[in-house]
C-alpha positions in Angstrom: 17.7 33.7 -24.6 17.3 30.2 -25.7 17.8 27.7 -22.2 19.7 25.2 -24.0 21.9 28.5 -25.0 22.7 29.1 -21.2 23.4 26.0 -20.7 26.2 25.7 -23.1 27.9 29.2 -21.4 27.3 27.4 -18.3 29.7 24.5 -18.9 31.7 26.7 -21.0 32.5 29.0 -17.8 32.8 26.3 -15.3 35.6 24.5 -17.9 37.6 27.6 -18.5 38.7 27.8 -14.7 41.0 24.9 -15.0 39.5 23.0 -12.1 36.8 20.3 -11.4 33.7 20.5 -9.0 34.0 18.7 -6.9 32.0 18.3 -3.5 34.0 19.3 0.0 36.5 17.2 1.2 38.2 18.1 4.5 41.7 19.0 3.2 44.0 20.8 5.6 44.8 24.8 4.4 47.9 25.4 2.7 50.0 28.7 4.5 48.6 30.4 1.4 44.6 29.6 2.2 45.7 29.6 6.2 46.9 33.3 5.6 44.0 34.4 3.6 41.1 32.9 5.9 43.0 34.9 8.8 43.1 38.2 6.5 39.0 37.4 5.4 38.2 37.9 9.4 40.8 40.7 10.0 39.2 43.9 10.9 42.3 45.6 11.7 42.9 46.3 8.0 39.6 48.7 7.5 40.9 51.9 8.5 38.7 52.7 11.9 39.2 48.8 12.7 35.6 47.9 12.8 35.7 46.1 9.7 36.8 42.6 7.7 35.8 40.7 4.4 33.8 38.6 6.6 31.5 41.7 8.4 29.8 41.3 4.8 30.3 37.9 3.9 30.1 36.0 6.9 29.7 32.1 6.8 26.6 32.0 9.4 24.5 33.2 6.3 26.6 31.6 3.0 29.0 34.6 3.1 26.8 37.4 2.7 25.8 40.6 5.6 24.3 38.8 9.0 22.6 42.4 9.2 19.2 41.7 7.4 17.6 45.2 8.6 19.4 46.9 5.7 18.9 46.5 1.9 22.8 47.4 1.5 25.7 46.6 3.9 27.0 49.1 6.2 30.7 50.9 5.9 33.3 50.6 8.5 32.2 54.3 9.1 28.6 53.3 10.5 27.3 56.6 9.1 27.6 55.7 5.3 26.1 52.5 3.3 27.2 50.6 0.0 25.1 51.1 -3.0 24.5 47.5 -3.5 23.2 44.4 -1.4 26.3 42.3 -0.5 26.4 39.1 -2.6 27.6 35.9 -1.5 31.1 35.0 -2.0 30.3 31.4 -1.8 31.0 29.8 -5.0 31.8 32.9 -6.4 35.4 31.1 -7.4 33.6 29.0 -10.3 32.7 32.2 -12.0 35.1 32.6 -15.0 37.2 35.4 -15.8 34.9 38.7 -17.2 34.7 38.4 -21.0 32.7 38.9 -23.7 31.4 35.8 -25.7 31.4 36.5 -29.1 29.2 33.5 -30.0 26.1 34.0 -28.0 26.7 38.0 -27.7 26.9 38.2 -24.1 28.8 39.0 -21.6 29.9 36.6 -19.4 31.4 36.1 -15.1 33.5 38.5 -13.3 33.0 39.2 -10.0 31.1 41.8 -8.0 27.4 42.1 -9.1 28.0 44.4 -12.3 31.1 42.8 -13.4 33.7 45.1 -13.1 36.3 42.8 -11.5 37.7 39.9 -13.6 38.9 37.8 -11.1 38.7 36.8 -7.4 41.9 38.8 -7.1 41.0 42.1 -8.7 37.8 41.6 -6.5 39.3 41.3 -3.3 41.3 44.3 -3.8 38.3 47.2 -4.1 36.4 46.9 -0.7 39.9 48.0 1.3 39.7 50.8 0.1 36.2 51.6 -0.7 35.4 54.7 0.5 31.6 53.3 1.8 33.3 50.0 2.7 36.9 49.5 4.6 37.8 53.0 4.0 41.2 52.8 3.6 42.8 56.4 1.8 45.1 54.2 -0.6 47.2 50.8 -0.7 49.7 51.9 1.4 47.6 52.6 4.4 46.3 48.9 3.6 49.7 47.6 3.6 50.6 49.6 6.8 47.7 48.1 8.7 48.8 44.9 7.6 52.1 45.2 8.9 50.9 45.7 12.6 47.9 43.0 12.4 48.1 39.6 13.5 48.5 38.3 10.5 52.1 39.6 9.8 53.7 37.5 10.4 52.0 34.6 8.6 52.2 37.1 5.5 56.5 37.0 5.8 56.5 33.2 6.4 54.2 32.8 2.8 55.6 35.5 1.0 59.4 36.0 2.4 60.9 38.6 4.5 60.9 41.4 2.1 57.1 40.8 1.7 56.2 44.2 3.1 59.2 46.5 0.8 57.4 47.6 -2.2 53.3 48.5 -1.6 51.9 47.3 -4.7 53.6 43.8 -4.5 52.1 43.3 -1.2 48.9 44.5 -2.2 49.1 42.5 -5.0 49.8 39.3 -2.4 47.2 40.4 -0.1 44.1 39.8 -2.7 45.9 36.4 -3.7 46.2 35.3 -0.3 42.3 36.1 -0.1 41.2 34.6 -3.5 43.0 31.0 -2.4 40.7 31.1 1.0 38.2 31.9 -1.3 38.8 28.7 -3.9 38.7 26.3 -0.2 35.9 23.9 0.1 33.9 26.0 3.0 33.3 28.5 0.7 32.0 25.6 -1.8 30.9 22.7 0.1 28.0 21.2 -2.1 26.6 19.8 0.8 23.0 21.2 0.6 19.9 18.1 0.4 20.0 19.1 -3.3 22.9 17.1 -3.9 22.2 14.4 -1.3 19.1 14.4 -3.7 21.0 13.8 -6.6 23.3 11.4 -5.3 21.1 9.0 -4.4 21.2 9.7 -0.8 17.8 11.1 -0.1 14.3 12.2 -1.6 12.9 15.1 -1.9 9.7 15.9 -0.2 6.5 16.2 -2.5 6.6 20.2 -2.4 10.1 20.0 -3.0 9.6 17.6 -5.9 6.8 19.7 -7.4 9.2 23.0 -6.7 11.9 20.9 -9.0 9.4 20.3 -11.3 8.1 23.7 -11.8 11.5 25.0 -11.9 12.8 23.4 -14.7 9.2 23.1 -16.6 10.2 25.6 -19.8 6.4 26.5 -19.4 6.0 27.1 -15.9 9.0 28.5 -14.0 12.2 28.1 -16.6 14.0 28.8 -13.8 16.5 26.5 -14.5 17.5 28.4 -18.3 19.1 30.5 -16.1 19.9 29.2 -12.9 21.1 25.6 -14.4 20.3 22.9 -11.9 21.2 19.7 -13.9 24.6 18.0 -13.3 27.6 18.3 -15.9 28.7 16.2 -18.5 30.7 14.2 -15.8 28.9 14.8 -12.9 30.2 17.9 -11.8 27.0 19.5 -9.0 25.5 22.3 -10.8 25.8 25.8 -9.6 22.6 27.7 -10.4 24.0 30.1 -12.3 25.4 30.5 -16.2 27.2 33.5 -14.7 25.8 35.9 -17.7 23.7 39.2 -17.0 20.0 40.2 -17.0 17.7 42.7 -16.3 14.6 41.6 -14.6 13.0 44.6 -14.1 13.7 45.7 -10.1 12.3 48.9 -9.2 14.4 51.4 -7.2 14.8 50.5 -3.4 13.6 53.9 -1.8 14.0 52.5 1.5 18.6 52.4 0.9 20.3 53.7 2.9 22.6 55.0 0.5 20.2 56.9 -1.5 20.1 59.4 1.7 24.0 59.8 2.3 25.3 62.6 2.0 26.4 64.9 -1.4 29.9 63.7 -1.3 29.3 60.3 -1.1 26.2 60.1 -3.4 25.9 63.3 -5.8 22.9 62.5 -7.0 20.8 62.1 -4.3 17.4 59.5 -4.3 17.5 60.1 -7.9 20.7 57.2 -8.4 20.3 55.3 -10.9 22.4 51.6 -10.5 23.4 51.4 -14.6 24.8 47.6 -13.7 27.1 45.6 -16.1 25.9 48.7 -18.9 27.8 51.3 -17.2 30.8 48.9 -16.7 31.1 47.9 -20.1 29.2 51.6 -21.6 26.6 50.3 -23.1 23.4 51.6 -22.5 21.2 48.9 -23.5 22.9 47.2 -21.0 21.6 49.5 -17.9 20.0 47.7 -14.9 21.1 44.1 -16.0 23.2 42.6 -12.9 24.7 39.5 -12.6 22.7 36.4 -12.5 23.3 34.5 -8.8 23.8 31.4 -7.6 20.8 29.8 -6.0 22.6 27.6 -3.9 22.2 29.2 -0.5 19.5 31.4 -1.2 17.1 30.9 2.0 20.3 32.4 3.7 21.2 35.5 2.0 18.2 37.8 2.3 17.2 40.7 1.2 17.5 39.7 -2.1 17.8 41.5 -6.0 21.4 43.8 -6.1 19.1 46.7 -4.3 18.1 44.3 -1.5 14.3 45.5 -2.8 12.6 42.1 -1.8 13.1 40.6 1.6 11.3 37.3 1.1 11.8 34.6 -1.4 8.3 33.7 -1.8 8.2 37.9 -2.5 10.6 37.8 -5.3 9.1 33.9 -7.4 5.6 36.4 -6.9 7.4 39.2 -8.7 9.1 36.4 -11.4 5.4 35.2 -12.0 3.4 38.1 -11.7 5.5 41.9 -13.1 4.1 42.2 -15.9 0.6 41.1 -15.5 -0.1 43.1 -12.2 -0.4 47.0 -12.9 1.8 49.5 -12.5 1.6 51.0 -8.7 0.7 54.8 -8.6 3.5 55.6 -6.4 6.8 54.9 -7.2 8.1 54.6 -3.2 6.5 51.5 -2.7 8.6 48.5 -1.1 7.9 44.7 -2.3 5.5 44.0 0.8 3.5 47.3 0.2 3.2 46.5 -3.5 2.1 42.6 -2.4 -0.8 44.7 -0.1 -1.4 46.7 -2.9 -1.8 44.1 -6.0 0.8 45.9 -7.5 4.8 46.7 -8.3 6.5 49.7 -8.7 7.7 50.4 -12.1 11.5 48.9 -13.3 14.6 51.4 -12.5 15.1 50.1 -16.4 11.8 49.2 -17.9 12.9 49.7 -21.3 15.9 47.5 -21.3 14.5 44.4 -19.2 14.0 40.6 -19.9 10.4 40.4 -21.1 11.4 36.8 -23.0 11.8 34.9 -19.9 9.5 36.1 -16.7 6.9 39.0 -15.7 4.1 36.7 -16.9 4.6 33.2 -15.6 1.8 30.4 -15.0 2.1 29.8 -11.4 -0.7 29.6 -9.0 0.1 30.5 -5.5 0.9 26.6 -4.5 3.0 26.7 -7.0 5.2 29.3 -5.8 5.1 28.1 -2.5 6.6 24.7 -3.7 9.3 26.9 -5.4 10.0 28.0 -2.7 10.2 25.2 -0.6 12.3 23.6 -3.6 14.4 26.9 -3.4 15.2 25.6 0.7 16.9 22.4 -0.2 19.8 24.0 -1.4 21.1 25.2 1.9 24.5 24.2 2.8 24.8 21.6 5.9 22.6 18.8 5.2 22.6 15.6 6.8 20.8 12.6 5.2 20.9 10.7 8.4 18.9 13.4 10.3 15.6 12.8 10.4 13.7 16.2 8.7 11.1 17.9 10.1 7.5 17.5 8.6 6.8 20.2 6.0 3.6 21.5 6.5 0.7 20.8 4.2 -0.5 23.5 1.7 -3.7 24.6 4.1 -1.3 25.7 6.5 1.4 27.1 3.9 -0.6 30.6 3.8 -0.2 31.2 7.3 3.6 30.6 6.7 3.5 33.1 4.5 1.8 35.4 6.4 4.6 35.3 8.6 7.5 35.6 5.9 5.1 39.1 5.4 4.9 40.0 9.0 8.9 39.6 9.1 9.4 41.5 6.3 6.9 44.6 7.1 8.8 44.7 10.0 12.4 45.4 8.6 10.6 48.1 6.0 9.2 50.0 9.3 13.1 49.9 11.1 14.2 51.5 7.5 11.1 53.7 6.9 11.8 55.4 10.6 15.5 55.7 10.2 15.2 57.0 6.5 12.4 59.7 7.3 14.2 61.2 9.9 17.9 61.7 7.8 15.0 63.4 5.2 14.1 65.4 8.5 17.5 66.1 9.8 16.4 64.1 13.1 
């Protein structure tokens, strides 16, 4: 797909929510935001009380799981784990409603990775009951947790004192309550150097110039067809994403948990196969293409790809530059930091249906993925302009930092590998 294409969707999708970006103010909560940040952090809805929105999306790490030793998030039963790896629901409220452009042929935002909830609302009402999430049996035991949590009654001063009578209408109120925490500024700050950068307020380092540089080069990285990084016609902070769908060619995370659960939770065993936006919309030439992310954050949110297959940044511009030039790996088991060992990557889940326009052979040397990289940091959340920054280390001494992103990740495949070989056991 043609950048300037994306681009186009981009705006497009940002215009059609009806609101401007803006950068956070402090505002105070209305009741309506105050009752749904209380219901985000309210584990007393999941149905053994272990679990809230935020035990997935917690704020510490942009909204996504603080527990980086799995690929996919664990259940409020701790025996069972989600299929996918929890994505951020930061910014997720400038993603337009799930439709199909007729123009460009594509289809277009939603929410959850394959985009099978339109809105923030329809999103926020699947994980309570998610069998491999809150567990909840239906609605009504939501709503009947709801009425003896602390939140009560908060939810009869918003919605009135018949708020509780009919189930569906206070189910219904639940998810909106959510989705207006959601659409606060915390959740969307723009606050990361990036846009200190492109207000004026700061530079950018010369890795992080030349990580710019490379991202938006059409013939080096092209990241930015995708993940749009220019401002909007009136300024509006871009949001590294043009919220459409793509297939980059992951390979099958062997190391899930979920691939190992149990028949009734997972019928078909480690040979699952994640179909993506083509088995929410049927269409099979669609399989394996998942929702393209928002950068902004992305140092946080590790492990990354909607399989949480690569647990390092620097692992995944490598597999960006270098999937289709590297060969095949003999054994289809191997994780991202065996493959890196091995000067290989296991084949894609969807070979035949992935983007081979747009990455797998990419002109980058090493350096230059290391200034990607350290381009990729200034986009965390948090920045201060009048804090001095550390020194960034010089390229000599970038390959022992990446030696270390290795040791970290080799460390979280061995905690999997161990757990994972003795469910095959029956340990």
């Amino acid at each position: 797909m043609l950048a300037g294409k994306r681009w186009v969707i981009a705006r497009c999708a940002a215009m059609t929510l009806g609101m401007g970006i803006t950068p956070a103010i402090a505002t105070p909560f209305t009741p309506l935001e105050q009752l749904g940040q209380q219901l985000f952090f309210d584990t007393s809805l999941s149905h053994n009380g272990t679990q809230s929105c935020a035990s997935c999306h917690n704020p510490s790490v942009s909204f996504t799981d603080p527990n980086k030793s799995n690929p996919t998030s664990q259940g409020d039963n701790p025996d069972l784990f989600g299929k996918r790896n929890a994505p951020t629901a930061s910014y997720a409220a400038f993603s337009p409603d799930f439709h199909f452009d007729s123009t460009e042929g594509l289809w277009v935002g939603g929410q959850f990775l394959d985009g099978r909830a339109s809105t923030l609302e329809d999103q926020a009402k699947a994980p309570f009951v998610g069998v491999l999430e809150m567990g909840n049996a239906n609605r009504a035991e939501v709503i009947d947790r709801l009425k003896n949590s602390p939140a009560a009654n908060l939810f009869v001063n918003v919605y009135g004192d018949n708020a509780f009578d009919d189930v569906d209408n206070a189910y219904d109120n639940l998810a909106k309550a959510i989705a207006a925490y959601e659409r606060t500024n915390p959740l969307s700050p723009f606050t990361s150097k990036y846009d200190a950068y492109l207000k004026g307020l700061v530079q950018l380092t010369p890795h992080e110039q030349r990580g710019l540089d490379l991202f938006t080069d059409p013939t080096k990285g092209n990241c930015s067809a995708c993940h749009i990084s220019d401002p909007g016609p009136n300024g509006e902070p871009p949001l590294f994403t043009d919220f459409t769908y793509d297939n980059i060619g992951v390979p099958k995370n062997y190391d899930s948990d979920f691939l190992y659960l149990p028949t009734e939770f997972n019928p078909d065993g480690i040979d699952f196969s994640d179909l993506g936006l083509g088995g929410t919309v049927n269409d099979p030439d669609l399989y394996g293409a998942f929702k393209v992310s928002t950068l902004r954050n992305i140092a946080l949110t590790a492990p990354y790809t909607h399989n949480g297959y690569f647990n390092s940044l620097l692992d995944v511009v490598d597999f960006y530059t270098s999937r289709d030039t590297k060969p095949v790996c003999p054994d289809v088991h191997v994780s991202a930091d065996e493959s890196e060992k091995l000067g290989c990557w296991a084949k894609a889940e969807f070979g035949d249906t992935m983007n081979v326009d747009e990455l797998g052979d990419l002109p980058l040397t090493d350096l230059d993925k290391l200034d990607i990289v350290a381009f990729l940091n200034t986009l965390t959340d948090g920045f201060n302009p009048d804090e001095t920054s550390a020194d960034i280390p010089e390229p000599a001494s970038w390959t022992i930092m990446a030696a270390g992103f290795g040791m970290v990740g080799a460390a979280m495949l061995l905690r999997r590998r161990r757990r994972n070989a003795g469910r095959a056991t029956g340990e």
